[in-house]
C-alpha positions, 0 to 999 in steps of 0.5 A, spaced: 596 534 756 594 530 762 594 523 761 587 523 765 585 527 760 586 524 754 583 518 756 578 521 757 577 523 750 579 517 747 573 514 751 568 518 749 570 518 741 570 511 742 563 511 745 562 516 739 556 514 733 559 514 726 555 518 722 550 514 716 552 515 710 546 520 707 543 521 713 542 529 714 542 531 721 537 536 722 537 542 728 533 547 729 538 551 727 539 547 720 531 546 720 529 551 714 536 551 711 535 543 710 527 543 708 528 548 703 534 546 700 530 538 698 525 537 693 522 531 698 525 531 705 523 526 709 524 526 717 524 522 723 523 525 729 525 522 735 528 521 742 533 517 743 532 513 750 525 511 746 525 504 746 520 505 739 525 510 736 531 505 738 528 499 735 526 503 729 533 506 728 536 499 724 530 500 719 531 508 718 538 508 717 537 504 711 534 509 708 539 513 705 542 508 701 535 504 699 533 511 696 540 512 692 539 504 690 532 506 687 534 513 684 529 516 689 530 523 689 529 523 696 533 526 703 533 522 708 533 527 715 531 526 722 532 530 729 533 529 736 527 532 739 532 532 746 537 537 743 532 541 738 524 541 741 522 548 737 521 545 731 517 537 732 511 543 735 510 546 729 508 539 726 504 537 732 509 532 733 507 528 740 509 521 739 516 518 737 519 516 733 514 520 728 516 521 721 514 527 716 514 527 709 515 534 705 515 536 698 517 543 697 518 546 704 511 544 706 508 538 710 505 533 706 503 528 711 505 524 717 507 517 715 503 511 719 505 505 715 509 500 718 516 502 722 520 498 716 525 500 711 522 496 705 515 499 706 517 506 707 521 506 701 515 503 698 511 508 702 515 513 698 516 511 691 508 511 691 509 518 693 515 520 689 511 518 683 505 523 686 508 528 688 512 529 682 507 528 678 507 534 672 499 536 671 497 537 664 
């Protein structure tokens, strides 16, 4: 291999972001196949070079691991809506970041609260709590 060449592979992994722990990446591709695999999917769609979804990205990769330390059965997903733009037009999804909860593979509601971690997981422990509520 040329020297060239791998220079060029050494800063492009260097570049390269760590994946979060518990986060799941979702495609068009691996949509349905996520959505009907988790009870309650919450997903953050978003852009990138959205200066929103930049400031938003800290509070929604703290997510996993508050859900884990709260005993949440909840999976944390987003989507890159440039590399996968079938899927956000299902949901109408215009404005970014936009984040949807799911129950059951169906659309429960958009969240609209504050853009922090510690109110979307109280956010979704009220929901959790709802959602799984056995009716007698």
């Amino acid at each position: 291999m040329s020297k060239l060449f791998l220079l060029g592979l050494i800063i492009a992994f260097s570049f390269a972001e760590d994946p979060i722990e518990g986060m799941i990446e979702v495609t068009d591709k691996t949509w349905y196949q996520h959505l009907w695999a988790n009870d309650i999917l919450l997903c953050s769609f978003y852009t990138p070079k959205c200066i929103g979804c930049i400031h938003f990205k800290p509070q929604y990769e703290k997510l996993p691991e508050l859900v884990r330390e709260k005993g949440l059965n909840v999976a944390i997903a987003r989507m890159d809506i440039l590399e996968s733009q079938n899927t956000p037009v299902l949901y109408d999804v215009h404005r970014y970041p936009t984040v949807i909860l799911f129950h059951k593979g169906k659309f429960v509601e958009v969240y609209d609260g504050p853009k922090s971690a510690d109110w979307i997981i109280e956010y979704l422990e009220l929901k959790v709590k709802e959602l799984t509520k056995v009716e007698l």
